[in-house]
Every structure is written in C-alpha cells, then in structure tokens.
C-alpha positions as CSV (number, residue, x, y, z in Angstrom):
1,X,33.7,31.3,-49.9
2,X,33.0,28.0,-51.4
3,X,32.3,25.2,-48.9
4,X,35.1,22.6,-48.1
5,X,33.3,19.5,-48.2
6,X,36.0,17.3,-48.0
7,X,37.7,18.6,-45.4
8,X,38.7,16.8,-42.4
9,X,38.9,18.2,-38.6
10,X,41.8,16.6,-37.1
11,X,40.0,15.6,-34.1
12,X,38.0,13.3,-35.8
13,X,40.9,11.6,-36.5
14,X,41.0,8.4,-34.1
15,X,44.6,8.7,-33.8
16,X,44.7,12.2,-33.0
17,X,47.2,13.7,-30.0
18,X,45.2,12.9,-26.8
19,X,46.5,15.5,-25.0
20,X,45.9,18.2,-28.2
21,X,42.1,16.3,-28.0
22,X,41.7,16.6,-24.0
23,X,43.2,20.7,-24.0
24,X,40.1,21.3,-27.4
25,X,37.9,19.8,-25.0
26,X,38.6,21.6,-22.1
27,X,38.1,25.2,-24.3
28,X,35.4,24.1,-25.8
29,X,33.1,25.9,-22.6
30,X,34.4,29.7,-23.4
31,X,34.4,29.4,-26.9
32,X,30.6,28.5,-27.0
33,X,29.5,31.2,-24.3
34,X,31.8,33.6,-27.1
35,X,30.2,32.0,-30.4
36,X,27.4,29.9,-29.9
37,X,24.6,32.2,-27.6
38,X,22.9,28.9,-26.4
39,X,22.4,31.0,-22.9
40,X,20.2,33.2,-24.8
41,X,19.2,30.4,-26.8
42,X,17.9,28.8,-23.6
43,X,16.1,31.9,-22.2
44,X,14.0,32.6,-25.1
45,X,13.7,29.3,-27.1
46,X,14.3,26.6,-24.2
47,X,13.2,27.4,-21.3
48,X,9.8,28.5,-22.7
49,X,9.2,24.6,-23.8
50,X,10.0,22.8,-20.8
51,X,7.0,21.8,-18.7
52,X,6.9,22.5,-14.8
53,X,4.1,19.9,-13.8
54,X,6.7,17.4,-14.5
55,X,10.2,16.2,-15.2
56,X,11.5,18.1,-18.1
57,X,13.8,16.1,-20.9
58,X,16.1,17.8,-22.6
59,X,18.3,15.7,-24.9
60,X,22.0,16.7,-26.8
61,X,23.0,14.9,-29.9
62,X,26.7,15.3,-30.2
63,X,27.1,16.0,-27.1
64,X,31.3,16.3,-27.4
65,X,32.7,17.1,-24.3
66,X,29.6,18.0,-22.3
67,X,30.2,21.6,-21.7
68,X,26.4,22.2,-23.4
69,X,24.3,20.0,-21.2
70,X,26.6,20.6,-18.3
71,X,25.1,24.4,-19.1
72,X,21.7,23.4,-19.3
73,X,21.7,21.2,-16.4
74,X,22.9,24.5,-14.4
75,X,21.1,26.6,-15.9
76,X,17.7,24.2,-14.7
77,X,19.2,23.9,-11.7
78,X,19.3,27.7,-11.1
79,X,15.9,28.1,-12.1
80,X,14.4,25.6,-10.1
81,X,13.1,23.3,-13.1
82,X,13.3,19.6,-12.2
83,X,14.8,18.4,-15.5
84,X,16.5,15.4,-16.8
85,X,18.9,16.1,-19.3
86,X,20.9,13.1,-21.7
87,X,23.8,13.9,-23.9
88,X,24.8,11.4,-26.5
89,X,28.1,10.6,-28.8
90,X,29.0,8.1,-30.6
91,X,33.3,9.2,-29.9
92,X,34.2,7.3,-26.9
93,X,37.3,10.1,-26.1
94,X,34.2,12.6,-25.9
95,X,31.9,10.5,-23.5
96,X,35.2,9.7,-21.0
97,X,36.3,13.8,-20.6
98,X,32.5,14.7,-20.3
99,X,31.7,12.1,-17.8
100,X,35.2,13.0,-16.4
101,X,33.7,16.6,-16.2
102,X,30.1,15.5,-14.5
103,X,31.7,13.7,-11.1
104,X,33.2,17.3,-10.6
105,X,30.2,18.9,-11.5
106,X,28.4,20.0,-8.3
107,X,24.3,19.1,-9.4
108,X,21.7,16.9,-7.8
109,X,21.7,13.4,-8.8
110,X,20.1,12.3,-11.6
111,X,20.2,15.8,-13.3
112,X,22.5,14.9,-16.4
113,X,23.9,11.4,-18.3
114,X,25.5,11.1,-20.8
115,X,25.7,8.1,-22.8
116,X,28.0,6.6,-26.1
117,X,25.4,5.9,-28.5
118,X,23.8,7.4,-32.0
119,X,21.2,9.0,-32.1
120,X,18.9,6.3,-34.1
121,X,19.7,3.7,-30.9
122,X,17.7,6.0,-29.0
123,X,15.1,6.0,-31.7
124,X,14.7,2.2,-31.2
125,X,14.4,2.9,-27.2
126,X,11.2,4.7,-28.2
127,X,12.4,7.2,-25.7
128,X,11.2,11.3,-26.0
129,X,12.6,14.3,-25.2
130,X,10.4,17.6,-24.8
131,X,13.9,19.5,-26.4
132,X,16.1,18.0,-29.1
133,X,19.5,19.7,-29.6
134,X,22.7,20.0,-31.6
135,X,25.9,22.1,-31.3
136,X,28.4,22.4,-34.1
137,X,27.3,19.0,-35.5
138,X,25.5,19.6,-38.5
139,X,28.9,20.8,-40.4
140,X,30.3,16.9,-39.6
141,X,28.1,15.2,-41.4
142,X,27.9,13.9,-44.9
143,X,24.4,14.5,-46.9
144,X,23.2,11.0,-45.5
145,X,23.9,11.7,-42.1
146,X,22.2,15.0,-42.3
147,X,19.4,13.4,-43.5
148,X,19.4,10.6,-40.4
149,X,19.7,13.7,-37.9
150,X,16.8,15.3,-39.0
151,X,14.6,11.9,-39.3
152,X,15.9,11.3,-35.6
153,X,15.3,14.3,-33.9
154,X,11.5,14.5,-35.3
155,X,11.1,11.0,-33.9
156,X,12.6,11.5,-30.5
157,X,11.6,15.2,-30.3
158,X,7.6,15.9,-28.4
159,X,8.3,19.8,-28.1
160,X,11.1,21.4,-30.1
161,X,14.0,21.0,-31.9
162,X,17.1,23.1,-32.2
163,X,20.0,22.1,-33.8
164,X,23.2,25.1,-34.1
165,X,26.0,25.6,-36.3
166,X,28.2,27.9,-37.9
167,X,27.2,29.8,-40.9
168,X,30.0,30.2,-43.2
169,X,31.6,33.1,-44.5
170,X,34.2,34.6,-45.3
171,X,34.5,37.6,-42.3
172,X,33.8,34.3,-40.3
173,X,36.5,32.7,-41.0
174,X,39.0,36.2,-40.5
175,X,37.6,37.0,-37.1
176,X,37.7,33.3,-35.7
177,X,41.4,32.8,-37.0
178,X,42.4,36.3,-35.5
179,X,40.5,35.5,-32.1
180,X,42.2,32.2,-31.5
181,X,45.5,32.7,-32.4
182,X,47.1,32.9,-28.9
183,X,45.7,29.0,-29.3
184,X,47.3,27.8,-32.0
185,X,49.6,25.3,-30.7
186,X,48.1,24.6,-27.3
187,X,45.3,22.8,-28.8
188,X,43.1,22.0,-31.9
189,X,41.1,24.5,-31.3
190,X,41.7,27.3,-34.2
191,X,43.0,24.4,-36.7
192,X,39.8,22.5,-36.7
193,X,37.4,25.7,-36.1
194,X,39.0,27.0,-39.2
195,X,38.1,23.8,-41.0
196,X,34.4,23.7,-39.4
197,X,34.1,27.0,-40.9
198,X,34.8,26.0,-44.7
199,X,32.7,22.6,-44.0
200,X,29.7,24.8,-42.9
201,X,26.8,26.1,-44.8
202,X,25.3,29.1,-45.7
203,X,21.8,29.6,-44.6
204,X,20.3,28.7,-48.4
205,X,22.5,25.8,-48.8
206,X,21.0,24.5,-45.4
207,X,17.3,25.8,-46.2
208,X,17.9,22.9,-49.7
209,X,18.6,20.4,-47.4
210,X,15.7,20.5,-44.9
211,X,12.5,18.3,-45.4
212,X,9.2,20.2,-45.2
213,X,8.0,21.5,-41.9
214,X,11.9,22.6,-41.1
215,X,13.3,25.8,-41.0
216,X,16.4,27.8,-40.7
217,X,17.7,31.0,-39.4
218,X,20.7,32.9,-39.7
219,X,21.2,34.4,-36.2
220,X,24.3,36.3,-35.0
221,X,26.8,36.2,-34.9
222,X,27.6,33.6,-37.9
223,X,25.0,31.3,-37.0
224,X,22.3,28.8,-38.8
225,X,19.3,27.8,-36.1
226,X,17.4,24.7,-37.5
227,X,13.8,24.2,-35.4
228,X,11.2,21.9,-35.9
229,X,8.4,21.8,-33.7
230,X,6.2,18.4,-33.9
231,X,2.7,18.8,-35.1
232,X,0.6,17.6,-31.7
233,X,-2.6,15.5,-32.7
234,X,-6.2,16.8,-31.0
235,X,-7.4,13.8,-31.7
C-alpha cells in the first residue's frame, strides 16, 4: 500500500467540529492502551532509564490530549518514582482538553505540565529530559519537520529517546477500519486513523530517513519504535 503523503487528517484542520475534536480526544486513552503498548513500552524501555537518586524528567512531544503523560505520570506515581513529567503541543485545542483533563486528574502536585510550545522553544531553554517521547506524531509531519524532531529530541534528550507510530500496511488499515466502526460518526476517530494509516511509513522507508546513530523497530502490532540513546562523554 503506497503511502498517502498528501493526505490530510481532518483534525488538523483549524476549523474542524469542536465537539467531533473534543469526543477524538476523549477516545484517544483506549485506543492507545488497544494499539500503541506504551504500558509495556514503559516497563521495559522507560522505567529502566529513569534515575531514583533524583527527580526523573520525562518529556512528550505532541503531547495531543494528554492521555500519554497522564499514563506515565500514574504509572510513576504507582511506582513510587518521584518524576516530573512535561508534555508539549503546539495545537492550542490540544493543550485546553489536556489541561482540562489534569485538574481532574487525582496526582501530587507538580507531577505533570503541559505547556503550548514546539519542541525547538524548548531547545533554546536549554532544558533536558532523561526520556524524550512521541505518539502518533512522526506520520504528521513533512520531511523537514521530521528532520527538526529528530535534531530536537537529541538535544533535549540525556537518556533515551522513543518516538511511536504506526507502521503501515495494508491488514493495518482492514483491522483498524473494522475495529472502529461502531465510531464512525461519534467522532473523528476512524476517519483520521484511517488517514494516519496511509500517511505512515513502513519500517524501511523510516530506517532512509533517520540520521546515523538512530534506529527503528517494527514492533507489534503495526508499529515503528525510533530510539536514540545519547552517547555520554567519560571525559
């Protein structure tokens, strides 16, 4: 199945139906804990790299509508690792229903934030995270921006990075439209996850874009897994 480049997920549209936007938010949660594994993803990749003798940092480019780093800052909480977690998007609609989401979030103060911004304004901050991550962003971007993302996340990253996305194909593409049918007109849910399928890579396409020291996985189910782990000076 060729990739759909120019394709257009309608809620990147500005003037998209807020309500359509709000309900896509709201399922985002269950449709990542069905497609996405980042608990998983957080036991054996994550949670390994976070340090104990301090505040951990975990930051979330794309953050969307929080339902990721609302995870992880459970998830931290539940395993008793003092971490500080930041989630950043540029889409104001996205930052309002996440922060919306946080005030009824029951964690200890301080535990997550999430902020409108790019990710190269944090570059300039000359902030660090020990974990950089990504959900379902790398499929958004043009070649440009895909370039930026992985210059950023190298400059704000001091541990790993991780960025996830769907891994086209076909049988992808079948079982996701079957799956969310019983969604089609609540919200935008199927529509754009249909379109995020043909924008998406294969894992070789990816592996051509990724500058030297990167790598990528295909994981299941459907998945590409980008890391990058900083090389750490002795001197």
């Amino acid at each position: 199945m060729r990739r759909w480049e120019q394709a257009t997920e309608a809620m990147d549209d500005p003037d998209c139906d807020p309500q359509l936007l709000e309900r896509t938010y709201a399922q985002f949660p269950w449709v990542n804990r069905v497609v996405s594994g980042w608990r998983g993803l957080y036991l054996r990749r994550l949670r390994p790299r976070l340090p104990r003798e301090r505040p951990a940092r975990i930051l979330d480019i794309g953050s969307g509508g929080g339902d990721i780093a609302l995870a992880l800052a459970h998830w931290t909480v539940n395993d008793q690792i003092d971490a500080q977690i930041v989630g950043i998007d540029p889409d104001p609609r996205a930052q309002a229903f996440a922060r919306t989401r946080l005030q009824r979030a029951n964690l200890p103060p301080g535990r997550l934030e999430f902020k409108q911004a790019f990710s190269h304004e944090l570059c300039n901050t000359q902030q660090r995270f020990d974990v950089v991550i990504s959900n379902h962003l790398i499929h958004h971007l043009t070649p440009e921006e895909l370039a930026g993302l992985w210059r950023d996340s190298a400059e704000l990253a001091s541990g790993l990075v991780l960025h996830s996305d769907i891994r086209r194909s076909r049988a992808a593409s079948i079982l996701f439209g079957l799956g969310t049918l019983p969604l089609a007109r609540t919200s935008l849910t199927r529509r754009d996850g249909l379109t995020s399928i043909r924008r998406s890579y294969t894992s070789v396409e990816l592996a051509r874009r990724l500058p030297a020291g990167w790598h990528v996985e295909a994981a299941h189910p459907f998945r590409n897994l980008v890391s990058y782990q900083p090389v750490v000076s002795d001197a």
